[in-house]
C-alpha positions in Angstrom: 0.0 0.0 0.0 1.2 3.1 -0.8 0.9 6.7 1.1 -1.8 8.3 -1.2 -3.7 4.7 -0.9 -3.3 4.6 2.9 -4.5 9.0 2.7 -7.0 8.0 0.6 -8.5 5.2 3.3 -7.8 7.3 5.8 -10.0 10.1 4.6 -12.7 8.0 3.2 -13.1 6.4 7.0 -12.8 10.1 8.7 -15.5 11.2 6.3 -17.5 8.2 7.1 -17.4 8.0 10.4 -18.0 12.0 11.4 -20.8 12.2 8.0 -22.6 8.9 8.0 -22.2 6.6 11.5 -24.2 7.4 14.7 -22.3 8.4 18.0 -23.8 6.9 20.9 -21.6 9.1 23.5 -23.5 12.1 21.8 -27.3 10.6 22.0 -26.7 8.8 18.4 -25.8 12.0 16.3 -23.2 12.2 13.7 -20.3 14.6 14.7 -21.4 16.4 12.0 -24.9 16.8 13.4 -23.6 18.0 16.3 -21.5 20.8 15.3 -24.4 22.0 12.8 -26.7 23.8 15.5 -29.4 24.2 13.2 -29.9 20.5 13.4 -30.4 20.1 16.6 -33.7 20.3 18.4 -33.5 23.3 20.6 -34.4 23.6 24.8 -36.5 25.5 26.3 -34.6 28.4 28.9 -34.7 27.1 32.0 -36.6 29.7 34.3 -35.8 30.2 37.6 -38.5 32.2 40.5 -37.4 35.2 41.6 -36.6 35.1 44.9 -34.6 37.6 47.1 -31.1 36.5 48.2 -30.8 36.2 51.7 -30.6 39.4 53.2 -32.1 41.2 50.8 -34.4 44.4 51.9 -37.5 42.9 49.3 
């Protein structure tokens, strides 16, 4: 094998494996999926209850 055959592998796995096959340390995304935000469902803000801080006058 060759360099450019052993590139060539090399960046038809990398493309594979960050385009087409499913993550399970990042709920089953591609990498890919993940760093595209737009394809990513989004959450909701969490809201917190305003409350004074301890020793607060209000």
């Amino acid at each position: 094998m060759t360099f450019a055959d052993a590139k060539e592998k090399m960046e038809t796995w990398l493309s594979d494996d960050n385009t087409e096959r499913p993550h399970g340390a990042i709920g089953d995304k591609t990498p890919c999926e993940l760093a595209n935000p737009g394809s990513l469902p989004t959450r909701a803000p969490v809201k917190h209850p305003k409350t004074p801080a301890s020793g607060d006058p209000d």
